[in-house]
C-alpha positions in Angstrom: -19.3 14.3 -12.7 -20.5 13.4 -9.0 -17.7 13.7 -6.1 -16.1 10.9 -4.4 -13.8 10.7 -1.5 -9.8 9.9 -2.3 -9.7 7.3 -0.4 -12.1 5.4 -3.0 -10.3 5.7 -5.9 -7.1 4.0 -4.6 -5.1 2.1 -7.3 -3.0 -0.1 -8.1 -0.9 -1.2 -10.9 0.9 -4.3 -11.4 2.0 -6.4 -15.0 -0.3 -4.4 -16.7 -3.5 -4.2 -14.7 -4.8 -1.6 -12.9 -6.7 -2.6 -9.6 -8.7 -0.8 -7.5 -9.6 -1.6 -4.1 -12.6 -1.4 -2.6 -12.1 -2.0 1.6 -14.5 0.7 3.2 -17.6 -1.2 1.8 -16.0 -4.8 2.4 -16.7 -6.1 -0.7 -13.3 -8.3 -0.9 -13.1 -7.7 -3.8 -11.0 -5.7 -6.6 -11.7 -4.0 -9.8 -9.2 -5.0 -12.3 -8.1 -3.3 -15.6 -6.3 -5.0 -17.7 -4.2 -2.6 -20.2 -3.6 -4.7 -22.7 -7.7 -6.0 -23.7 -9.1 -3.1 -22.6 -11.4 -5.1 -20.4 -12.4 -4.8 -17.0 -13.2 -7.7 -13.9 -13.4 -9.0 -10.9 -11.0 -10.8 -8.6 -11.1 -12.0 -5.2 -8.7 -10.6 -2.1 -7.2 -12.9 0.0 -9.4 -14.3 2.6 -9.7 -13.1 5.8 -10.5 -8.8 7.4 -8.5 -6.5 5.7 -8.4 -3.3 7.5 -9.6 0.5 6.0 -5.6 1.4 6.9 -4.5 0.9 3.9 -3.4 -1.7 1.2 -1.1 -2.1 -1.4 -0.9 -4.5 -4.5 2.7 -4.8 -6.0 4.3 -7.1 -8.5 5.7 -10.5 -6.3 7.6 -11.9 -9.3 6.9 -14.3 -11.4 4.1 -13.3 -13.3 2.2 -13.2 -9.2 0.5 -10.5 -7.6 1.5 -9.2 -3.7 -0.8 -7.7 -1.4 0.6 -6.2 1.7 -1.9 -5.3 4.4 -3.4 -4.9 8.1 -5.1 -8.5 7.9 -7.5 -9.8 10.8 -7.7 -7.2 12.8 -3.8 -7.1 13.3 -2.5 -3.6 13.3 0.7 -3.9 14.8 2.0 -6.4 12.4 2.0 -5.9 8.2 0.4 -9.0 6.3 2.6 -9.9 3.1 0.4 -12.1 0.8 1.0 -13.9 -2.5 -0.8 -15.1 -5.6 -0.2 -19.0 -5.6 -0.9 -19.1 -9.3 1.0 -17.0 -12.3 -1.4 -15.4 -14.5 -4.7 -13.3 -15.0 -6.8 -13.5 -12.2 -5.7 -14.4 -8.7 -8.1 -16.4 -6.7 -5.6 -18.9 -4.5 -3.4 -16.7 -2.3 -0.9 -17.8 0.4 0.6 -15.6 3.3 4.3 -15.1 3.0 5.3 -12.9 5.6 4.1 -11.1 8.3 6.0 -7.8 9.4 5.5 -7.1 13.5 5.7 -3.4 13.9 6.4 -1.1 17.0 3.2 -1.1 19.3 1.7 2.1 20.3 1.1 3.2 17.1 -1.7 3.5 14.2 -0.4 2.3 10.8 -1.5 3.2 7.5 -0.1 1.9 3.6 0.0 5.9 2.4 0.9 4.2 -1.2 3.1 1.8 -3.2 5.7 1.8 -6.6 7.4 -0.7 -8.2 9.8 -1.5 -5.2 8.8 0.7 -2.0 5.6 1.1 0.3 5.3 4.5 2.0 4.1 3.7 6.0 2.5 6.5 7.7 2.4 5.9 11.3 1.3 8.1 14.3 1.7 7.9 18.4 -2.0 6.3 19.4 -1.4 8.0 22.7 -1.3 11.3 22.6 -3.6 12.5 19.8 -3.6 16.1 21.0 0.5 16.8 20.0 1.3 13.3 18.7 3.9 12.4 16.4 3.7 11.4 12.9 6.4 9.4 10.3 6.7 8.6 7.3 9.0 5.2 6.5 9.6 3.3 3.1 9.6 -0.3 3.0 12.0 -2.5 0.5 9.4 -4.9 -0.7 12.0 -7.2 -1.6 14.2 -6.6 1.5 11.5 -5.5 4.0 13.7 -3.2 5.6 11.9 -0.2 6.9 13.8 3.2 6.6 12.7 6.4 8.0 11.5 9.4 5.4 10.6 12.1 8.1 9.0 13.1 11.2 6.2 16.1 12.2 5.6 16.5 15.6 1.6 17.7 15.7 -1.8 16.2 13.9 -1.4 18.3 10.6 0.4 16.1 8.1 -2.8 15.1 6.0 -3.0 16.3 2.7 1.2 16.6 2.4 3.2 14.9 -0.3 6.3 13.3 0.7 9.1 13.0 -1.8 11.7 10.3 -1.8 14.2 8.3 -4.1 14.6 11.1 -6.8 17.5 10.2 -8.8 20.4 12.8 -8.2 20.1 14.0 -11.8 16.4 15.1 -10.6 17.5 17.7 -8.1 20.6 19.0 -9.5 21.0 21.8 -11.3 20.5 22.0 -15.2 24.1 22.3 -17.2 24.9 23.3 -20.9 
């Protein structure tokens, strides 16, 4: 089996599907999955740059898809798009929000669940001892909360943990 980077085999999965995304060749396009036939295809992105920082595809309601990205070369302000149609395979999307975000800082979509986006994002101006967080974002609320904080460059490769039910981390009783 031949080795691929991560940062290639980022999915998604939303009503059923499985989508993978497919930005640092700029195809604008996904792989889709669908669970239920078995079958794979094709659909379109919504038009416009989407940026290698990241993206994440989460259920919008209704039966519609949500993609929430760094759109047109806009990194300091978080692109909330929406599937106009209910169904199988998305091809008419409209923008629904866009999220400003603090300047000074490089963004990246770290991953997504059924109601949170993890945010990395790390001072652009000093590289050397620059500070990285991690936030979640309500997708229905949009409210950004902070996970954590790590002064210095080497926070690649960690796993953050958040939103663990309390029954999780206590400890076990008879």
């Amino acid at each position: 089996m031949s080795q691929m980077h991560p940062f290639f085999l980022r999915r998604h999965y939303a009503y059923g599907c499985f989508y993978w995304d497919w930005l640092l060749i700029k195809s604008k396009k996904l792989l889709v999955l669908d669970t239920r036939r078995m079958e794979f295809s094709m659909a379109d992105l919504p038009p416009g740059e989407w940026s290698t920082q990241g993206l994440a595809i989460v259920e919008a309601g209704e039966s519609r898809l949500g993609v929430f990205g760094f759109h047109d070369g806009t990194e300091s302000a978080l692109s909330y798009t929406i599937a106009r149609n209910k169904g199988e395979s998305p091809s008419q999307w409209e923008m629904e929000k866009r999220i400003s975000l603090d300047s000074g800082y490089q963004y990246y979509i770290k991953d997504a669940t059924e109601r949170y986006l993890l945010l990395r994002r790390t001072e652009t101006s000093s590289l050397e001892n620059s500070l990285t967080e991690y936030f979640s974002m309500d997708i229905k609320t949009l409210k950004l909360q902070r996970i954590c904080a790590k002064q210095g460059t080497n926070m690649y490769g960690k796993c953050i943990y958040a939103n663990f039910p309390p029954s999780l981390l206590s400890s076990p009783t008879i």
